[in-house]
C-alpha positions in Angstrom: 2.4 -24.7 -6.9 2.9 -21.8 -4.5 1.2 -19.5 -6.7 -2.4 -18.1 -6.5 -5.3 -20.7 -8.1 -5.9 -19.7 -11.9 -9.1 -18.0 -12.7 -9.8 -20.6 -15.3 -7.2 -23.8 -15.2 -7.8 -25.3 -18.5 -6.6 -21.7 -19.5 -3.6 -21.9 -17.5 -0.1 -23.0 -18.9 -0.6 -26.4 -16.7 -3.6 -27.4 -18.5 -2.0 -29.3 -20.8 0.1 -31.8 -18.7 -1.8 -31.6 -15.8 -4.3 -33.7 -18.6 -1.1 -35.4 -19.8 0.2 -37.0 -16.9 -2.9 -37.1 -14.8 -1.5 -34.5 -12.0 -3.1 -33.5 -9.0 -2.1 -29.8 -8.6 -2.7 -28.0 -5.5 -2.3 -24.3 -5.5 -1.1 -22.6 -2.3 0.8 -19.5 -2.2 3.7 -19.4 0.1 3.9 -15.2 0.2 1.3 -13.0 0.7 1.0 -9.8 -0.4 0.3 -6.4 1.4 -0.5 -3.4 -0.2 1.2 -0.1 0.9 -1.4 1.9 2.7 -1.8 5.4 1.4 -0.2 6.9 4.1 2.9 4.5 3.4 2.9 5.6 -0.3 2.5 9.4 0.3 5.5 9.1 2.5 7.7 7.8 -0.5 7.0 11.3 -2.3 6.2 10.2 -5.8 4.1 12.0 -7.9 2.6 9.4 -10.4 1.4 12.1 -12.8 5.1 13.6 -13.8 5.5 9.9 -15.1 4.4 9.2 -19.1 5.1 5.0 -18.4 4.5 2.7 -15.8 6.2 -0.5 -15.5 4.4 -3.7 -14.2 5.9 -6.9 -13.6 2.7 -8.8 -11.7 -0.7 -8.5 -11.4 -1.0 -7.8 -7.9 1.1 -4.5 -9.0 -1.3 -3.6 -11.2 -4.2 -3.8 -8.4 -2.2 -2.1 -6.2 -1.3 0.9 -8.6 -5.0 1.4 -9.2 -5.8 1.2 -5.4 -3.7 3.9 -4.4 -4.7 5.9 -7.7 -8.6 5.6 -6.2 -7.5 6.0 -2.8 -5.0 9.4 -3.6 -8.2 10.7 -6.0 -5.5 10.8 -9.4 -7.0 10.4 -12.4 -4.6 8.6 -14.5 -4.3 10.4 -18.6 -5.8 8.1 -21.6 -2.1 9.1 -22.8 -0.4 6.8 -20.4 1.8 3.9 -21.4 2.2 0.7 -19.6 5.4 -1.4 -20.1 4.8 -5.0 -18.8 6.9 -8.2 -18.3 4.5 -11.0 -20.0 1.4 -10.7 -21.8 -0.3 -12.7 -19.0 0.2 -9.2 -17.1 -0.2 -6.8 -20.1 -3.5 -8.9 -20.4 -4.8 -8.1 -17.1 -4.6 -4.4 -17.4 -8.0 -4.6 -19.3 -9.4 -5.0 -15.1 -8.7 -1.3 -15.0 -8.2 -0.2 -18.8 -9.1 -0.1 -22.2 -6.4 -2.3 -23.9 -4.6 -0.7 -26.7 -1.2 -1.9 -28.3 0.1 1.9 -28.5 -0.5 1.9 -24.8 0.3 -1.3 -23.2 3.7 -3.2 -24.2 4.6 -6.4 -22.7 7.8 -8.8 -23.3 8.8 -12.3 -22.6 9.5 -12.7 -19.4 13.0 -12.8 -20.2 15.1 -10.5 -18.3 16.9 -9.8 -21.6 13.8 -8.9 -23.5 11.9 -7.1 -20.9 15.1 -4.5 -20.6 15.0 -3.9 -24.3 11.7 -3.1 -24.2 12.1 -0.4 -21.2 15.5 0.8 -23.1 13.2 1.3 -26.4 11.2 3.7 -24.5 14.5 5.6 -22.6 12.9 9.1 -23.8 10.0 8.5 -21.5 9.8 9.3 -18.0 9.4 5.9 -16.4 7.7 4.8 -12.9 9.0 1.2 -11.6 6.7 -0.1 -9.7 8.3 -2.7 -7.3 7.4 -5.0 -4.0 9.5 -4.6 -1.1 11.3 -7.0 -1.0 12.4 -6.6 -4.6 15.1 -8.2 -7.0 17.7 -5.8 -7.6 18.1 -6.3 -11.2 15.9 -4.0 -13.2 16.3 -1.2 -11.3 20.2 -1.9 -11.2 20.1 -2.5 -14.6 18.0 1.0 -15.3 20.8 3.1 -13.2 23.7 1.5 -14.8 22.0 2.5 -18.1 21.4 5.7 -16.2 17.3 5.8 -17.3 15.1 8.3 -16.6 12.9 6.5 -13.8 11.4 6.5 -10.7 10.8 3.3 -7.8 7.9 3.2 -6.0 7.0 0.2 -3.2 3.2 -0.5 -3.7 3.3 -3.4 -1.7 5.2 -5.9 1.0 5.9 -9.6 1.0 5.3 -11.9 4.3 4.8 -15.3 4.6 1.6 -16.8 4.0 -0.1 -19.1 6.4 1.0 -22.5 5.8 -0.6 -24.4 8.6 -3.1 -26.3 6.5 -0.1 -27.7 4.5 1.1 -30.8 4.9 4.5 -32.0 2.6 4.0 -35.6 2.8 1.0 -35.0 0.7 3.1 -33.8 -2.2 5.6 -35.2 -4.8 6.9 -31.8 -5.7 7.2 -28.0 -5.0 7.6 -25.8 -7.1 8.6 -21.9 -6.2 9.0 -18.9 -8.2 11.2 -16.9 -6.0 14.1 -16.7 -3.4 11.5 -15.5 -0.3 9.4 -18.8 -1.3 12.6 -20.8 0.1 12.9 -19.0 2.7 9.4 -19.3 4.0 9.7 -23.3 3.6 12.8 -23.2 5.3 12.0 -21.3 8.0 8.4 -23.3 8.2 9.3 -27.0 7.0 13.2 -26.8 7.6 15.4 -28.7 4.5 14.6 -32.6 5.5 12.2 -34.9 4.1 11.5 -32.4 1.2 9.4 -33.6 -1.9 10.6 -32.9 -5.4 11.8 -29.4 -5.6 11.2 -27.5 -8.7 12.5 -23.9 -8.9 11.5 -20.8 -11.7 14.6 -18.2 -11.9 18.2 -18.6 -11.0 17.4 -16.2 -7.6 15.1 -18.8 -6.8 17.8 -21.7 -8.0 20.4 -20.5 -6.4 18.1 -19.7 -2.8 17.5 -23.4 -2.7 21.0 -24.8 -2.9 22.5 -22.2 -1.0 20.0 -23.5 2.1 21.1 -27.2 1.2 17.9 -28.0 -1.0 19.0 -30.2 -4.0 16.7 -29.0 -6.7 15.2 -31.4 -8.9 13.6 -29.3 -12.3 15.0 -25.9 -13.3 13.6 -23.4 -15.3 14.1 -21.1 -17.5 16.6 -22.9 -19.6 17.0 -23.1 -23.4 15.0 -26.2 -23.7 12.4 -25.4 -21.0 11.2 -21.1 -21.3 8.6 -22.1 -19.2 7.9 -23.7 -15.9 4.8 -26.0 -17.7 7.6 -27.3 -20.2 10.2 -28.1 -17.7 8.1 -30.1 -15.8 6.6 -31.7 -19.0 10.0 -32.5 -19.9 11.2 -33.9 -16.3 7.9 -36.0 -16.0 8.2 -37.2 -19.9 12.0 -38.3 -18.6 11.2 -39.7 -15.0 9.2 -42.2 -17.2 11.6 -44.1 -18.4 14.1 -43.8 -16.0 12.6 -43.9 -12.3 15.4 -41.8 -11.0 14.7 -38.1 -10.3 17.9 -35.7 -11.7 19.0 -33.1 -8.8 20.9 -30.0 -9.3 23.2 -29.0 -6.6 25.6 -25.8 -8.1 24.7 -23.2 -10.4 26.9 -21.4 -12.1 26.9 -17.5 -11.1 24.8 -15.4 -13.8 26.6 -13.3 -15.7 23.9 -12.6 -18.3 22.5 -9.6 -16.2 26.4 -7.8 -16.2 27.3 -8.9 -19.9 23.7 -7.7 -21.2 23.9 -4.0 -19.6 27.3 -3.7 -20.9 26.1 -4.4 -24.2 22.7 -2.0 -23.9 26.0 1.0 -22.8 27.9 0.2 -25.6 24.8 0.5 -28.1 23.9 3.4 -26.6 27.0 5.2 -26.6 27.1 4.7 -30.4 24.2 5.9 -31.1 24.8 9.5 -29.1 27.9 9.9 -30.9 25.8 9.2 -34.6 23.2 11.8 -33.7 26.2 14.3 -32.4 27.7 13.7 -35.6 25.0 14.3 -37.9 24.3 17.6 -36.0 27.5 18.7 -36.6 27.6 17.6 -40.7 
């Protein structure tokens, strides 16, 4: 997994078919992650304070956000609000916070669901918080549907050091995102590669754009989660010995058809309220 090691496994989502199938997981992150200095976020010119919501999509945001808050001496209000992706990451705000629903949101970890929650709170001024480098779609997304926001880079992505992993000691990778390819292609190459599992089509699509076939997908209507797709693929490779690989994926149009959607919704909705003023 190139993710960061659980705090408590048998709470982690792979608990259950790690058990299951009797897996050997080793977790080994294939990024690391570099806070801004305070010098690098002063530079940016956001002030945090003329923001009533920040939005989280990781943890390592969250510590990041708090570090520069300590480090710039800004007191953050009780009257805050926090908008996160999952609840794992809503969940971890209670390192810095006291946890309250009317304060911290969270969605689930659909793209979909997370930008209805940011579009239900439009009328407040938002802060995106954001690693550089960054997926364009939330904050294309939050122009296009011309939100009242803010970006700010709290931290950078490089590759991690790798040289303590071998491949031929694994059946499988899995990554969460396109600059995880990148660092195994640029360390390991695209021969001789384990089983390839992939989290998000960016990720997906990295993989077989650099020639990776790509052997368990997710998200996907029968898999949410990266624990059930691989509970499914294992369940499968039982009985049938033959790994499936994906080699195309079809270009994502839920992002495009979704914002158009949010516009048309809110469109309506300005022209009820003009209405009504006018009656």
């Amino acid at each position: 997994m190139s993710q960061p090691v659980p705090v408590v496994i048998e709470k982690s989502p792979f608990s259950d078919i790690i058990q299951k199938f009797k897996l050997k997981v080793a977790f080994n992150p294939f990024l690391k992650i570099e806070g801004v200095t305070l010098k690098g976020f002063i530079a940016q010119r956001v002030n945090i304070l003329e923001h009533t919501t920040i939005i989280f999509t990781t943890r390592a945001m969250i510590d990041n956000f708090f570090r520069i808050c300590e480090e710039s001496r800004i007191t953050i209000p009780d009257t805050m609000k926090y908008l996160c992706n999952t609840e794992t990451v809503a969940l971890y705000m209670q390192k810095y916070i006291v946890y309250r629903k009317r304060k911290i949101s969270f969605a689930d970890g659909t793209f979909a669901n997370f930008m209805e929650l940011i579009i239900k709170n439009r009328s407040e001024k938002l802060l995106l918080t954001l690693a550089d480098p960054y997926k364009p779609e939330i904050p294309d997304a939050m122009e296009k549907l011309k939100l009242n926001f803010s970006k700010v880079i709290l931290s950078k992505t490089i590759s991690a050091d790798l040289s303590d992993v071998k491949l031929k000691d694994y059946d499988m990778l899995v990554f969460y995102s396109p600059n995880e390819i990148a660092t195994l292609v640029s360390v390991y190459g695209t021969e001789n590669l384990p089983l390839i599992a992939t989290f998000g089509d960016g990720t997906t699509r990295a993989a077989i754009n650099a020639g990776i076939s790509v052997n368990v997908m997710a998200p996907t209507p029968k898999a949410p989660s990266m624990s059930k797709a691989l509970d499914i693929f294992l369940t499968e490779l039982q009985s049938c010995d033959v790994a499936p690989t994906i080699n195309e994926i079809k270009e994502n149009q839920n992002v495009d058809e979704f914002i158009k959607a949010q516009e048309a919704k809110l469109v309506k909705k300005t022209r009820v309220r003009k209405a009504t003023t006018i009656k």
